[in-house]
N, C-alpha and C positions, 0 to 999 in steps of 0.2 A: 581231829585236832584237839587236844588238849586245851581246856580255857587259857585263855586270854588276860592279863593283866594291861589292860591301857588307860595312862595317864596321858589326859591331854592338856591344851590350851589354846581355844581361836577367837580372836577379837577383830574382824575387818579391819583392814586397815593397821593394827598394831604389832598383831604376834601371833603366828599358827604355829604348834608343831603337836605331835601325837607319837608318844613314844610306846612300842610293844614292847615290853620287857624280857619276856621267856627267849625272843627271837635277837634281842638286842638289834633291834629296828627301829630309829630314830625315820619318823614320815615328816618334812620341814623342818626349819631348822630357825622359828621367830626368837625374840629376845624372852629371856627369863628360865631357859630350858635348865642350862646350871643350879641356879639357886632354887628351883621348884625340886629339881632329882638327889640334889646333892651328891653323895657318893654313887647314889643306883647312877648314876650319869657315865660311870666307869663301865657299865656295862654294854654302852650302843657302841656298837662294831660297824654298822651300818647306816648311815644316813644318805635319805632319798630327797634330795628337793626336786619340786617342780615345777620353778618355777622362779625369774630372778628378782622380784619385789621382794622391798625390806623387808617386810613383816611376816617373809618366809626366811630369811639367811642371816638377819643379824645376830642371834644366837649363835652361829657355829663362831665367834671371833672366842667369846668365854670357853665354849665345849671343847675346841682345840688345841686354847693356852689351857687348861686343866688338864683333858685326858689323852692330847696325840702323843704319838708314841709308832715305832716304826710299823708299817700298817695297818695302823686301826689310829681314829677308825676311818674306811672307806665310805669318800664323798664320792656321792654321784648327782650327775649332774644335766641340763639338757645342754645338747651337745652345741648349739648355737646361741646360746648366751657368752656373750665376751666378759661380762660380770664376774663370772666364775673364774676363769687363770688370773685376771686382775686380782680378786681378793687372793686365791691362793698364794700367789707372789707379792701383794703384800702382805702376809702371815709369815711367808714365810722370813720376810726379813725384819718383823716386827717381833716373831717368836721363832727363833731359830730353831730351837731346839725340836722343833715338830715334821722338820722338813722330810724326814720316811713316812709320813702320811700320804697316803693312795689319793689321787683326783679321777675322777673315770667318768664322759664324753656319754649319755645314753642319745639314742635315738629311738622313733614307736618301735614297738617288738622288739626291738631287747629285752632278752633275760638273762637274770643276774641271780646265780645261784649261792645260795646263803649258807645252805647245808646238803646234805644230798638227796636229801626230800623237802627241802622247801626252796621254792626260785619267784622272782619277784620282773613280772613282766610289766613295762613300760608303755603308754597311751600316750600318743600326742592329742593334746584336746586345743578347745578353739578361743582359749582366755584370751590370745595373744594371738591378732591377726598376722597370718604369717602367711609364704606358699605350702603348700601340702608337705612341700620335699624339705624344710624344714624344723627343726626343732625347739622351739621356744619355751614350749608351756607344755608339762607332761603329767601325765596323771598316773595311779599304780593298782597293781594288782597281784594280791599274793597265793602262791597257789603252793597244796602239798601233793603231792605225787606217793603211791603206794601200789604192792605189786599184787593185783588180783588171779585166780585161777579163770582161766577162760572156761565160758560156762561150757563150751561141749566136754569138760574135761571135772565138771563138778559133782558127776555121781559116782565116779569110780572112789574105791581106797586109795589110803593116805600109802599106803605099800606100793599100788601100782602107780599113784602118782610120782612118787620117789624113781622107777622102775622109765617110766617116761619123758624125767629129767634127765636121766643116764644117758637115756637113746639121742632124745632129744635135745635136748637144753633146755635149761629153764627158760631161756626168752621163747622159745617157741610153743611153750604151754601157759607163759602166764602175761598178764595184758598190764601195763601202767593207767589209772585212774589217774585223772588230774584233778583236784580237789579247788576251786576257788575260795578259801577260808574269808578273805577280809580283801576290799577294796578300796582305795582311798580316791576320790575323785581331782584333788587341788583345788586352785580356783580354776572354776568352768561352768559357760553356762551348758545347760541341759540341750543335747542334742542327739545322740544317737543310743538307745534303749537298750539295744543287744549288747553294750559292751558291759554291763553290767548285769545283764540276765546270770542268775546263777547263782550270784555271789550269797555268800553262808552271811558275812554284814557288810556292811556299802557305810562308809565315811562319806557322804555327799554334802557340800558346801551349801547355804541355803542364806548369801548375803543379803535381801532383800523381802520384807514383805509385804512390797509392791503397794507404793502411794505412786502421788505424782514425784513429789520428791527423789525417790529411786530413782525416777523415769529420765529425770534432769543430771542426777552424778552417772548413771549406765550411758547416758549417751558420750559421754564425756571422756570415756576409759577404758579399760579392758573389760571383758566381759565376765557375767557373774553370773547367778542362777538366783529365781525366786521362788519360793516357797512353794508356789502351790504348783509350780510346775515340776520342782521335786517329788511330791506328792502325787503327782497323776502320775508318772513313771514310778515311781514306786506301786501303785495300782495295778500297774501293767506288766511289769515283768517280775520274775520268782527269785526273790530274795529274802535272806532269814530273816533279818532285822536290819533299821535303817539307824543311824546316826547323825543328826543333824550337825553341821559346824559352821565358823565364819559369819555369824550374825553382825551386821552393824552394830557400833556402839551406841546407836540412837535410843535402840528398843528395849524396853524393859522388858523384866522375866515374865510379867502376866500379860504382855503385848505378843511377845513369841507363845505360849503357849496356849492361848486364845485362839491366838491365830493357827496352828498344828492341831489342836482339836476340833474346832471348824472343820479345815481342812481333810482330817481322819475319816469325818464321818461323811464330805462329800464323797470319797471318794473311796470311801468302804475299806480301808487301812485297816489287815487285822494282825499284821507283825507288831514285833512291839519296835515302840520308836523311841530313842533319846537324843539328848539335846547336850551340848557341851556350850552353856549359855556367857555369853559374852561376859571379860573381866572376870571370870573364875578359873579354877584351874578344879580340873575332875579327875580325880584317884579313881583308878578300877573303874572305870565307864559303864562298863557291860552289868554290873553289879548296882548302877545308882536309877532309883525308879524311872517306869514306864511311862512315858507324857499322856499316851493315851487307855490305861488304866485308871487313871488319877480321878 
């Protein structure tokens, strides 16, 4: 995969969203997405929420009165939030003009192909107590797809491979790779380790770092993840690099990163990790220092 340009912005409570630019893949959809992008804002074709709290959706009211247009760009959505046709049908008759814009219903495992190597498979996770067979609260994963030689087939020439396509067909000498490039978790707390094994970087949510305080607004709401439990799954399953998001507004930058370097060395974190710290907006993510290099 080709680097990545991601501009984000996550403040608990106020405004998440992370936009991949090469892919025109808008991930949430909080307030400020417009006037942070400006014109690049023309370019997200794609937007994934998941999840129906404000401070993932109010953003699309500006994104849509600026760049809808007959489909694009396409909102997706979990499939059992009633939030979602309500706002679309009020846009649509607040801003008529956008009404060829695509609305589309995800549930877990859906995938949604973006190009014809890259498709974006959906997770229902457990922010929002729900039954299993529903959809409330979804999380993401982007994956590229490429077409490899099957290895019984890897020491012959490029001649007789051509020669075996003919006979054969291609699909029967060469294999698709699924590639996991990048993962977005949403809001969720930390609970099941495999569905991010893999991932090339993991966008995991990290509202919390765990006072009593926390202890008294988590019980109270949906659910969210803390820090150090981030941190020990990230320990334990094989992923490139991790990116922290959704910090309360409570904690200062030297309170997060105190706390993330602590953490690093309990639990022998030697990927590199970053932070999109609350109240900032982060250009080029991948590209802005390593919290625990520092």
């Amino acid at each position: 995969m080709t680097p990545l340009n991601i501009t984000s912005y996550s403040t608990a409570l106020f405004s998440t969203w992370i936009n991949i630019e090469e892919l025109g893949i808008l991930l949430d959809a909080g307030d400020g997405i417009s006037s942070a992008l400006l014109q690049k804002s023309r370019k997200i074709k794609h937007v994934f929420i998941s999840h129906a709290d404000r401070d993932h959706v109010t953003g699309l009211l500006q994104l849509n009165q600026l760049n809808g247009r007959e489909g694009f760009p396409k909102i997706y959505y979990p499939k059992h939030c009633g939030t979602f046709p309500a706002f679309r049908d009020f846009q649509n008759k607040f801003d008529p003009h956008i009404k060829g814009m695509e609305w589309n219903e995800l549930v877990d495992q859906d995938q949604i192909e973006i190009r014809k190597d890259i498709y974006v498979q959906c997770l229902r996770n457990e922010h929002i107590k729900a039954p299993h067979d529903i959809s409330k609260s979804l999380s993401f994963k982007l994956f590229q797809t490429k077409q490899k030689l099957k290895s019984e087939f890897t020491h012959i020439s490029s001649k007789e491979i051509k020669a075996l396509i003919d006979l054969k067909g291609r699909e029967n000498i060469m294999e698709k790779i699924h590639t996991n490039f990048l993962s977005y978790s949403g809001d969720t707390p930390v609970d099941n380790y495999e569905k991010w094994d893999g991932s090339e970087i993991l966008i995991h949510e990290s509202t919390f770092l765990q006072d009593e305080g926390d202890s008294i607004i988590e019980s109270k709401g949906n659910k969210h993840s803390k820090i150090n439990e981030v941190l020990k799954m990230a320990s334990e399953i094989n992923i490139g690099q991790l990116i922290l998001n959704h910090f309360s507004s409570r904690y200062k930058k030297n309170e997060i990163d105190n706390a993330i370097k602590k953490l690093c060395k309990v639990y022998h974190i030697k990927i590199p990790v970053r932070v999109i710290y609350p109240g900032q907006i982060h250009r080029d993510i991948l590209n802005q220092p390593i919290i625990n290099e520092l």
